[in-house]
Backbone bond lengths (Angstrom), bond angles and torsions (degrees), N, CA, C in turn:
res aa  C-N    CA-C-N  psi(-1)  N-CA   C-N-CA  omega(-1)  CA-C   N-CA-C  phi
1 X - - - 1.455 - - 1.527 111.94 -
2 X 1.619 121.88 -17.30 1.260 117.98 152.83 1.436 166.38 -100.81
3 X 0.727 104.17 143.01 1.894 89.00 -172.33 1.818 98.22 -74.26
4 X 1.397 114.53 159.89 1.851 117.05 163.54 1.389 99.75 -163.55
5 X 1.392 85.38 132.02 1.338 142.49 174.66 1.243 105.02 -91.60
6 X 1.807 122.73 137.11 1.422 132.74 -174.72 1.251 88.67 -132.03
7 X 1.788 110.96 117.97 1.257 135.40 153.64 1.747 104.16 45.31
8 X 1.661 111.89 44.14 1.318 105.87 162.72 1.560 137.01 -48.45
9 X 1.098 111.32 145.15 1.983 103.28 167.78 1.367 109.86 -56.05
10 X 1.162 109.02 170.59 1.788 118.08 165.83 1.161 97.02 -49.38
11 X 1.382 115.67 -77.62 1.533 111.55 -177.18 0.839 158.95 -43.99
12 X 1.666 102.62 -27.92 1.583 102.80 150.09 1.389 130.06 -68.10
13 X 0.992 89.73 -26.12 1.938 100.96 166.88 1.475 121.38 -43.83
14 X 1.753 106.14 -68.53 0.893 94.58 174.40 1.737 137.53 -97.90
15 X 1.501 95.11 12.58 1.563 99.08 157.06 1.302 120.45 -57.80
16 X 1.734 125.11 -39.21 1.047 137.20 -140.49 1.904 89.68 -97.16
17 X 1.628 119.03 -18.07 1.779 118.33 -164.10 1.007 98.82 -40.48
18 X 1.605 138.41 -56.01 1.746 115.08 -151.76 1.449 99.01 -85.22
19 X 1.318 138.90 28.19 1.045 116.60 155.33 1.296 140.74 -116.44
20 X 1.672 101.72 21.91 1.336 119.20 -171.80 1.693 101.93 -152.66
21 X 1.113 116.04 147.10 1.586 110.12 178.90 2.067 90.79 -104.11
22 X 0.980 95.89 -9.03 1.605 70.85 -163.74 1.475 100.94 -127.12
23 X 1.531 139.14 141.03 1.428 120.02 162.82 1.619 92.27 -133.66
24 X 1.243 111.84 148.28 1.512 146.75 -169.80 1.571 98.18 -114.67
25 X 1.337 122.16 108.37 0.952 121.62 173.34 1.471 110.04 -122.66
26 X 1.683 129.28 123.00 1.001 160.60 -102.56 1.693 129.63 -153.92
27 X 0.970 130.87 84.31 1.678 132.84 157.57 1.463 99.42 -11.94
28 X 1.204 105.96 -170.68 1.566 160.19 -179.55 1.968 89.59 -84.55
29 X 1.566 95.75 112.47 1.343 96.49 172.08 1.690 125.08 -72.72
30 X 1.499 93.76 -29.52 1.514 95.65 163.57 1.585 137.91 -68.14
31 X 1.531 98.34 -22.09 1.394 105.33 167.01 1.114 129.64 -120.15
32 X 1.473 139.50 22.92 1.262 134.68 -166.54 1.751 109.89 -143.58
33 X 1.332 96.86 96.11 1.202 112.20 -160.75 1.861 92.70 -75.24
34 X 1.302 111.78 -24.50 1.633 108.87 172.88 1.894 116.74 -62.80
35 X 1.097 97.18 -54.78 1.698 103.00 -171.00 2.037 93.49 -69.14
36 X 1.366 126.11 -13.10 1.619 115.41 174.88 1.556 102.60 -83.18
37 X 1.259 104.29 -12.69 1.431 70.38 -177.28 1.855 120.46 -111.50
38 X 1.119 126.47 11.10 1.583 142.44 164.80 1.867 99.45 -85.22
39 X 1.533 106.29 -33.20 1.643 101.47 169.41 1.396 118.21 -86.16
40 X 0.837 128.55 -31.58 1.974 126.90 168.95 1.168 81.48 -33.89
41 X 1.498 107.02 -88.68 1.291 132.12 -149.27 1.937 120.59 -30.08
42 X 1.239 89.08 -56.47 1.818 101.69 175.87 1.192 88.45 -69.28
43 X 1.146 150.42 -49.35 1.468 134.66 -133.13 1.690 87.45 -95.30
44 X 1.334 127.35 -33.16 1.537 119.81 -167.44 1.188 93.66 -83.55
45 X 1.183 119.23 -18.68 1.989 102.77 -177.96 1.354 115.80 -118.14
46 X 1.260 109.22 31.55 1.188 109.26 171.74 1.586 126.33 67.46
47 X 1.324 112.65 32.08 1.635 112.18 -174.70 1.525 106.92 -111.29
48 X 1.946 114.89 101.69 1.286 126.92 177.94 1.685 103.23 -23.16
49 X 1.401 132.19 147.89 1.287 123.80 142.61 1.462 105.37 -160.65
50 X 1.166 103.39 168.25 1.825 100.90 -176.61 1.433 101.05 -96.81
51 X 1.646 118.59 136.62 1.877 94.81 170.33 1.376 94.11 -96.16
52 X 1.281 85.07 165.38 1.934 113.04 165.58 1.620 113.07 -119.18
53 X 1.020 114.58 106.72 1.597 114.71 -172.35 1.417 101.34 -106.60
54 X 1.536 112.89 136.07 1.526 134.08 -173.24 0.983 98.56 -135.08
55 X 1.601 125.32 116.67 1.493 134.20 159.92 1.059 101.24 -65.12
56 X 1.581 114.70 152.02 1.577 131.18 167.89 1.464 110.42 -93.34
57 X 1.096 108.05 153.39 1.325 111.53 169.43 1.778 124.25 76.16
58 X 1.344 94.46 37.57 1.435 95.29 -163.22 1.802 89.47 -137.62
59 X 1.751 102.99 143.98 1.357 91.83 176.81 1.700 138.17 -46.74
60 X 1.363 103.32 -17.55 1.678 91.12 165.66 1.614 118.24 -153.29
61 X 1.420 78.92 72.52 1.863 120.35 175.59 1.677 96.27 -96.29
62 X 1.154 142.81 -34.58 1.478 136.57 -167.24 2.219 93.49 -79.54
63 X 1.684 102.48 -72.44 0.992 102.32 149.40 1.743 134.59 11.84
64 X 1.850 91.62 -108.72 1.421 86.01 160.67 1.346 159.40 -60.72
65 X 1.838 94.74 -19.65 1.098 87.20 146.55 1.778 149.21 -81.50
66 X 1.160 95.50 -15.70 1.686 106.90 178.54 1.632 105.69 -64.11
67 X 2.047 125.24 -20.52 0.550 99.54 178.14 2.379 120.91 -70.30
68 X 0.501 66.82 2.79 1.470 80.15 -165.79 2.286 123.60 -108.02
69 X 1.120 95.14 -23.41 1.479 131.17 -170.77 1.216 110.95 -125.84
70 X 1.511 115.21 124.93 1.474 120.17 155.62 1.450 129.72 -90.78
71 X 1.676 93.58 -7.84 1.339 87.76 -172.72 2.040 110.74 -119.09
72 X 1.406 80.62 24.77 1.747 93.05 171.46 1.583 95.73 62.62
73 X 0.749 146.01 60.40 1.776 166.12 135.05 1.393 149.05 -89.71
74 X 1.140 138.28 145.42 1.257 115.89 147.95 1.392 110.72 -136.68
75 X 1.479 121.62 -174.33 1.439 143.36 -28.51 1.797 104.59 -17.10
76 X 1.075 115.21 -171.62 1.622 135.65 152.50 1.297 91.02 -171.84
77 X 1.552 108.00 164.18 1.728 127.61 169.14 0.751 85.32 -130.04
78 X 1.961 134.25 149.97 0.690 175.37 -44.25 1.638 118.79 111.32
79 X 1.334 120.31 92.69 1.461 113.58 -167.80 1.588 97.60 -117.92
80 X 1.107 113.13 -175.90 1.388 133.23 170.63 2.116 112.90 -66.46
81 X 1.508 96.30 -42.25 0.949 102.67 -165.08 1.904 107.69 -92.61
82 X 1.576 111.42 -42.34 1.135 132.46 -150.44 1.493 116.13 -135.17
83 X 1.424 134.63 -159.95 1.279 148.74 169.62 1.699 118.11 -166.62
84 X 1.378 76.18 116.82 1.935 71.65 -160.57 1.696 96.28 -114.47
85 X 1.762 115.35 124.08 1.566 111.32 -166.65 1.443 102.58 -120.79
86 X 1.329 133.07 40.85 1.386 132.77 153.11 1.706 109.03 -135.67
87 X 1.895 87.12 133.04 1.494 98.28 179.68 1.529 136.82 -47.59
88 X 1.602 101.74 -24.84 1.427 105.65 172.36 1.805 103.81 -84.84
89 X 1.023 90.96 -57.63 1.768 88.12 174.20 1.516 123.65 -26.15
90 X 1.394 107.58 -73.02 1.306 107.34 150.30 1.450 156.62 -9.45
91 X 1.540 98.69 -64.63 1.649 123.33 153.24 1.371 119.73 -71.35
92 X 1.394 130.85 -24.89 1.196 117.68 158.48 1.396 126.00 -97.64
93 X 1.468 112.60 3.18 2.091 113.43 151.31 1.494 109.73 -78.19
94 X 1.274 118.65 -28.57 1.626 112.63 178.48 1.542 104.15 -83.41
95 X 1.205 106.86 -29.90 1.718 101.46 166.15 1.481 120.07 -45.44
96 X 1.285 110.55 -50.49 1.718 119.42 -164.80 1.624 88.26 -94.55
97 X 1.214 130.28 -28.95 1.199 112.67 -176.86 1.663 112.42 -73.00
98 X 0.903 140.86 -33.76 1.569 157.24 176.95 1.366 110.20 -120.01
99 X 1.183 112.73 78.53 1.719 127.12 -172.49 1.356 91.29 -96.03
100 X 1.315 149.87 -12.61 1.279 148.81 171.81 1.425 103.85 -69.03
101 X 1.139 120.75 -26.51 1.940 112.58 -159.70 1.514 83.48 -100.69
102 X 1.364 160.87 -24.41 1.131 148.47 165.08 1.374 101.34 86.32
103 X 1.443 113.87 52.96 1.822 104.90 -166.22 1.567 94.06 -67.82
104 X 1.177 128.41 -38.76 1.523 115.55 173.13 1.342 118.13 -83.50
105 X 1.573 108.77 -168.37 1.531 97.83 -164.98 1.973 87.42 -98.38
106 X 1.403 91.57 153.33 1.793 114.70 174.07 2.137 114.42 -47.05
107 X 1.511 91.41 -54.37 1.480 108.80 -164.06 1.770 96.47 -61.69
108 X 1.070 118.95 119.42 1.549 127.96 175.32 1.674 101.98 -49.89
109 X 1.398 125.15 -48.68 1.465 114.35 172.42 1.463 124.72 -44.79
110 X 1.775 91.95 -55.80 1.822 99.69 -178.44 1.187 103.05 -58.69
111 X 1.479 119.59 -49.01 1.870 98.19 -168.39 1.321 110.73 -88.06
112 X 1.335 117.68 39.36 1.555 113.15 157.89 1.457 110.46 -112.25
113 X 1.786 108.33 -28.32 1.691 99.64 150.59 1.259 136.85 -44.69
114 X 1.962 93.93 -57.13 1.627 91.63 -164.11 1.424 108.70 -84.60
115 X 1.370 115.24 23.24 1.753 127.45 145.17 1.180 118.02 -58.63
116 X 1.092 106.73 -66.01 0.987 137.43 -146.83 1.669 88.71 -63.14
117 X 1.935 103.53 -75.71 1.474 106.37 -161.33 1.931 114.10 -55.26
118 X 1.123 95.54 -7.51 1.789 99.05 179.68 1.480 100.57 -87.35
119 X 1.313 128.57 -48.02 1.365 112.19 167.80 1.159 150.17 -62.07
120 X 2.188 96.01 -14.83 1.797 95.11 145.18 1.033 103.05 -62.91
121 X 1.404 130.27 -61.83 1.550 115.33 -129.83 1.773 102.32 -62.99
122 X 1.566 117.84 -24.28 1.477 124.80 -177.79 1.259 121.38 -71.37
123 X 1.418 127.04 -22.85 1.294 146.52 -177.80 1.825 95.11 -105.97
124 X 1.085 141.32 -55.80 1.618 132.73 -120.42 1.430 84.94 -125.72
125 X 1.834 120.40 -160.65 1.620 144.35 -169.62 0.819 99.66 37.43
126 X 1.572 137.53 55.58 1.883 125.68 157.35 1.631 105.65 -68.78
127 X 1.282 121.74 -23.65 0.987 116.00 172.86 1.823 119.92 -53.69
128 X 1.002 108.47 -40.45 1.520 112.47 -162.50 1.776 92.62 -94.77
129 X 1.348 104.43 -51.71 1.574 96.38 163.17 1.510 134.03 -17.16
130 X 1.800 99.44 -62.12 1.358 108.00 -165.44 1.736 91.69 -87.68
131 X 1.282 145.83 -39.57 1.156 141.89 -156.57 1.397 109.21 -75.36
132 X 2.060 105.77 -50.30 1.310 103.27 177.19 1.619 130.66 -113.40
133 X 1.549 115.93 71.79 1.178 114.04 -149.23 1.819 114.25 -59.02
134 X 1.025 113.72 154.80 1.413 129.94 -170.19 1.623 93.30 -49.74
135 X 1.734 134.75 136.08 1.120 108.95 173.53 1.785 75.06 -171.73
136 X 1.512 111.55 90.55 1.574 118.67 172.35 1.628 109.11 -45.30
137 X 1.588 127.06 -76.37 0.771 134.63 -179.27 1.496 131.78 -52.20
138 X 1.532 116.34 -13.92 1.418 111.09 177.90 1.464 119.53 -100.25
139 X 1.281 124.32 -173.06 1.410 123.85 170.66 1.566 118.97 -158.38
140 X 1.207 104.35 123.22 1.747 115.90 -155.37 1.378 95.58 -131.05
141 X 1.269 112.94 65.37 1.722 95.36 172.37 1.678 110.76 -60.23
142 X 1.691 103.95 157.91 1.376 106.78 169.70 1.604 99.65 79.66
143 X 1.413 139.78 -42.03 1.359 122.35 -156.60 1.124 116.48 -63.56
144 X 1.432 143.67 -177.55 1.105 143.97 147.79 1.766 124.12 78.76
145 X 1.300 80.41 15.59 1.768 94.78 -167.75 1.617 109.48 -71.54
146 X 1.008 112.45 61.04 1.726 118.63 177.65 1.289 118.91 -63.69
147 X 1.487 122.76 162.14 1.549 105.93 154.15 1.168 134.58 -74.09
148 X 1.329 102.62 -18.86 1.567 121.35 165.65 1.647 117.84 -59.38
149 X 1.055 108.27 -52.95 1.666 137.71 -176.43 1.287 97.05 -63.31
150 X 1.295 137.24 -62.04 1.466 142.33 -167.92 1.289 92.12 -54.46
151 X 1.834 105.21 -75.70 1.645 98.47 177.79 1.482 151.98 -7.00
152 X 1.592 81.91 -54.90 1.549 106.79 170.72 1.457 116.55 -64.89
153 X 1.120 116.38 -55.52 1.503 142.30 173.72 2.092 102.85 -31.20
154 X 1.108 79.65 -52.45 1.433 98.89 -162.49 1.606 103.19 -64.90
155 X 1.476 107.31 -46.38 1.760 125.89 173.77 1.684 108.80 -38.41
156 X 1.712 80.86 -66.61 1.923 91.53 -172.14 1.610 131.84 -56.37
157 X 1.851 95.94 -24.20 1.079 113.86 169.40 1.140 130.38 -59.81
158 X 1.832 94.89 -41.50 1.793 107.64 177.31 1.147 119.30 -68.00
159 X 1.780 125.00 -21.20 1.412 131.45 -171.17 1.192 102.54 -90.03
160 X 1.641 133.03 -28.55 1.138 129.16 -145.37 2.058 87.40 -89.57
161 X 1.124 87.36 -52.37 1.883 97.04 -171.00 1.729 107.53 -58.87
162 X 1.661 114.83 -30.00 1.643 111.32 -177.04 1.834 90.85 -71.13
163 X 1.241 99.00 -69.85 1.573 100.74 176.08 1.713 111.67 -18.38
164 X 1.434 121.72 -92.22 1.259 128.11 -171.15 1.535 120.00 -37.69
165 X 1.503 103.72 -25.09 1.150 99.96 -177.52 1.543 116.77 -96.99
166 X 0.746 111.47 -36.99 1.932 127.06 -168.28 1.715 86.77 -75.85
167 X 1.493 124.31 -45.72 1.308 123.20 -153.59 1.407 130.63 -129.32
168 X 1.530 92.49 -21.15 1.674 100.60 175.25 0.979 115.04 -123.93
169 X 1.392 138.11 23.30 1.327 133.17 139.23 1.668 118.14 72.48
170 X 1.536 101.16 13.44 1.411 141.81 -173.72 1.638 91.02 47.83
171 X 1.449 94.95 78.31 1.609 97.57 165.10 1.961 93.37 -135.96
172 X 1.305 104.20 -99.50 1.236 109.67 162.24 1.281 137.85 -88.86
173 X 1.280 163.28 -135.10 1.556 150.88 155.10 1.545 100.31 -68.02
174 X 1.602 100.20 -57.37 1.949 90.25 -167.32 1.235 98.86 -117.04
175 X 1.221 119.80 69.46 1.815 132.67 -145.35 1.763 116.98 3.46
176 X 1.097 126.24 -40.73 2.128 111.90 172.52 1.751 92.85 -71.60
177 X 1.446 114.65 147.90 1.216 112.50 151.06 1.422 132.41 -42.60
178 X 1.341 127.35 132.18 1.757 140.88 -174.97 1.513 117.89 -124.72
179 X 1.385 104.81 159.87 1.211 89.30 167.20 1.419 108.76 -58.30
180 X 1.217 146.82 -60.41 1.472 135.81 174.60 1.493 115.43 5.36
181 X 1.273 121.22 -74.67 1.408 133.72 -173.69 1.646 105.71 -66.72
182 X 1.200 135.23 -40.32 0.705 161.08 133.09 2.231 108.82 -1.73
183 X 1.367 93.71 -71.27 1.352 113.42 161.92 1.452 132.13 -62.93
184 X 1.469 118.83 -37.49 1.087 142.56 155.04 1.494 141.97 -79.65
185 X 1.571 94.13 -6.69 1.886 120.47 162.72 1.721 95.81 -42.27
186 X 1.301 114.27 -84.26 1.661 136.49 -157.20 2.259 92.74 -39.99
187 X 1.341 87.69 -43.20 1.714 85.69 -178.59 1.599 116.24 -72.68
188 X 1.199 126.67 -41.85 1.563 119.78 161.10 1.491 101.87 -57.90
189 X 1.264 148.40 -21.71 1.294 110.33 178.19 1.064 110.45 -79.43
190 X 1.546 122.79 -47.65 1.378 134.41 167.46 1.593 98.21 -13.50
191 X 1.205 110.90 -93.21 1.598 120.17 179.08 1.123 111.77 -7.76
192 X 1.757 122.77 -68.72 0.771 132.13 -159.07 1.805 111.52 -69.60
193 X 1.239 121.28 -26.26 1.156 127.32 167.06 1.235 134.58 -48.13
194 X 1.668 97.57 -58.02 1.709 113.37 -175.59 1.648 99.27 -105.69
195 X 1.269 132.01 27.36 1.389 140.20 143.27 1.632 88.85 62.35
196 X 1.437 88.97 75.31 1.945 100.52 173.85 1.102 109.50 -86.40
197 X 1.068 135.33 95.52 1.762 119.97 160.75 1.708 130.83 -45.66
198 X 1.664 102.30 107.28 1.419 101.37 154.58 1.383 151.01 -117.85
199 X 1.102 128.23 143.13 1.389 117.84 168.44 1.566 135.94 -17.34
200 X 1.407 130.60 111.56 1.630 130.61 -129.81 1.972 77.98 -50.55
201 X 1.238 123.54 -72.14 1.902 125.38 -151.71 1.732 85.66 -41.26
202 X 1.278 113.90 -70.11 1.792 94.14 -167.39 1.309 123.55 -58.67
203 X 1.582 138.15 -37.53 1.246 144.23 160.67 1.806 97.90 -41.32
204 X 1.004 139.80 -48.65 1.674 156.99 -158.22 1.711 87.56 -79.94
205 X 1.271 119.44 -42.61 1.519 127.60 -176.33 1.599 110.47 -69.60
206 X 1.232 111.35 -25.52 1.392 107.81 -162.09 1.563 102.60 -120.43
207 X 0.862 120.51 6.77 1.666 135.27 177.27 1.178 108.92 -96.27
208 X 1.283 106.01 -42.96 2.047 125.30 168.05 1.683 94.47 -61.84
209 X 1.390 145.76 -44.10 1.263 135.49 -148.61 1.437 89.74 -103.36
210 X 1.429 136.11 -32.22 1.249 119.06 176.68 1.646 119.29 -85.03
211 X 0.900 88.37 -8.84 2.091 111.32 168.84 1.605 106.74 -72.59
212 X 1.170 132.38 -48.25 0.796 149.68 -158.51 1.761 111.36 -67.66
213 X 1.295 130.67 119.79 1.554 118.49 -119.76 1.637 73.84 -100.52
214 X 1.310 162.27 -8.36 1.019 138.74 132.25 1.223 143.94 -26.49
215 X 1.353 103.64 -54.91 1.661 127.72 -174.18 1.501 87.60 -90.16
216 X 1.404 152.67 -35.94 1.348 137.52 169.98 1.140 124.56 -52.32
217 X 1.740 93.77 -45.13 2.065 96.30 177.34 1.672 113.91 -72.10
218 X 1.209 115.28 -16.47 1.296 109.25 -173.09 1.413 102.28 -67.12
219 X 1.663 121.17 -61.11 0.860 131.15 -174.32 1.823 116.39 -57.87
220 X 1.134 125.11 -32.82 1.304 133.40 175.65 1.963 98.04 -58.80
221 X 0.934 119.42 -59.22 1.667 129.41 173.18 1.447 87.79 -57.55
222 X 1.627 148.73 -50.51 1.686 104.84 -139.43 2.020 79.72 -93.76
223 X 0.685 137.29 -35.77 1.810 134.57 144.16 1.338 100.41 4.90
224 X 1.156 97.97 -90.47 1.417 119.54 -171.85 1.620 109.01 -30.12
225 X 1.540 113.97 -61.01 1.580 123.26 -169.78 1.658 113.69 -39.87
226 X 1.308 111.76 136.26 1.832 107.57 164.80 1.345 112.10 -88.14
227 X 1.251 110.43 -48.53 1.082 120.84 -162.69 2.246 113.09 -26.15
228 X 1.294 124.33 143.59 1.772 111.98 -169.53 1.496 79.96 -135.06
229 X 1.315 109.29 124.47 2.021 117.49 146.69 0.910 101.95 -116.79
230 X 1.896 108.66 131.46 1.099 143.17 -175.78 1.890 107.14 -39.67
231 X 1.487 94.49 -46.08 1.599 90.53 -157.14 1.250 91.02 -79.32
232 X 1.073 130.55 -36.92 1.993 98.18 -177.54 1.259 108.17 -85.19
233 X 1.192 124.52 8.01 2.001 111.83 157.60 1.235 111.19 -68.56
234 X 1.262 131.03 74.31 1.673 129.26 178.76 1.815 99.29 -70.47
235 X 0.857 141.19 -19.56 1.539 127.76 166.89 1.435 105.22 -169.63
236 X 1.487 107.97 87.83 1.242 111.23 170.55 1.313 126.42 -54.17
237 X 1.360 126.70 -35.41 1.461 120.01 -154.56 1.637 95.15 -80.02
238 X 1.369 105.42 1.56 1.378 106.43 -169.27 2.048 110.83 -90.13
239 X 1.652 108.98 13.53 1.097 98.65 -163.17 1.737 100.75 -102.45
């Protein structure tokens, strides 16, 4: 559903405005568990947008991004009207903007959970953050095993299993895909990286989210990427 663009000028940018209402502008797919998750999301529900992909870590990555960001960040959306540069923010303007696709769940209870559980994950897990940095392409079993990290581990677990059970019918969190899962994409890969062990229903939970032809294509592209920053190589020789 998208068009991408690599590290366009301004100008091509905005030569290109009337032909897109929306642009998603985007990290390093391999490392930016923030900019995956405003793209699941459009991409699982079908909302056209153009990406804009900005490598990090490159002499004019600050640059490009400022063209687009005020607050030196990414994701950003890019609208006709506005610029909106936080991932939840984001997901909840395409929420109200496409209230037909039901990106959240219907039941006023569930979508006060899967509020809820996205605003830990947006605020909270620095532990697992800092221990297990986002890194699609590598694989570190065992690393990162903090007490902090475990902690966390232990959190997501508890939300993921109340969720599935009370609400998703051990399909998805509020059984149709949500932003929820959506939010929680970037953490099954994690898992899948540093070879987290789960319980068969949540392992069964997160096999469904990497199945899931959104969260597959992302990952098939951050594969794809060459681009290497130092700081999320936490142990290369280990790849």
């Amino acid at each position: 559903m998208q068009s991408t663009i690599l590290d366009p000028t301004l100008s091509e940018t905005l030569a290109s405005a009337e032909s897109n209402s929306y642009k998603l502008v985007i990290a390093n797919k391999n490392y930016s568990s923030w900019s995956m998750r405003p793209w699941v999301a459009m991409t699982a529900f079908g909302i056209p947008f153009q990406e804009i992909r900005i490598p990090l870590g490159q002499p004019e990555t600050g640059n490009k991004i400022a063209m687009y960001s005020t607050s030196g960040r990414l994701p950003v959306l890019v609208t006709r009207e506005t610029s909106i540069w936080d991932s939840l923010a984001i997901c909840e303007y395409l929420a109200e903007q496409f209230q037909e696709k039901n990106m959240w769940p219907q039941d006023m209870v569930a979508r006060a959970l899967a509020r809820s559980i996205c605003a830990e994950m947006h605020s909270g897990f620095t532990g697992l953050r800092n221990a297990m940095p986002m890194h699609i392409r590598g694989r570190f079993p065992g690393h990162g095993r903090t007490p902090e990290a475990q902690g966390d581990i232990g959190r997501i677990c508890e939300i993921w299993e109340t969720c599935l059970a009370n609400f998703g019918h051990y399909q998805f969190l509020f059984g149709d895909f949500s932003i929820a899962d959506a939010y929680y994409a970037p953490v099954v890969t994690r898992f899948q990286t540093y070879g987290v062990f789960l319980a068969p229903a949540l392992q069964a939970y997160a096999d469904r989210v990497l199945a899931h032809p959104a969260v597959a294509q992302w990952v098939r592209e951050a594969e794809a990427e060459t681009e290497v920053i130092e700081r999320y190589e936490p142990w290369p020789d280990d790849e």
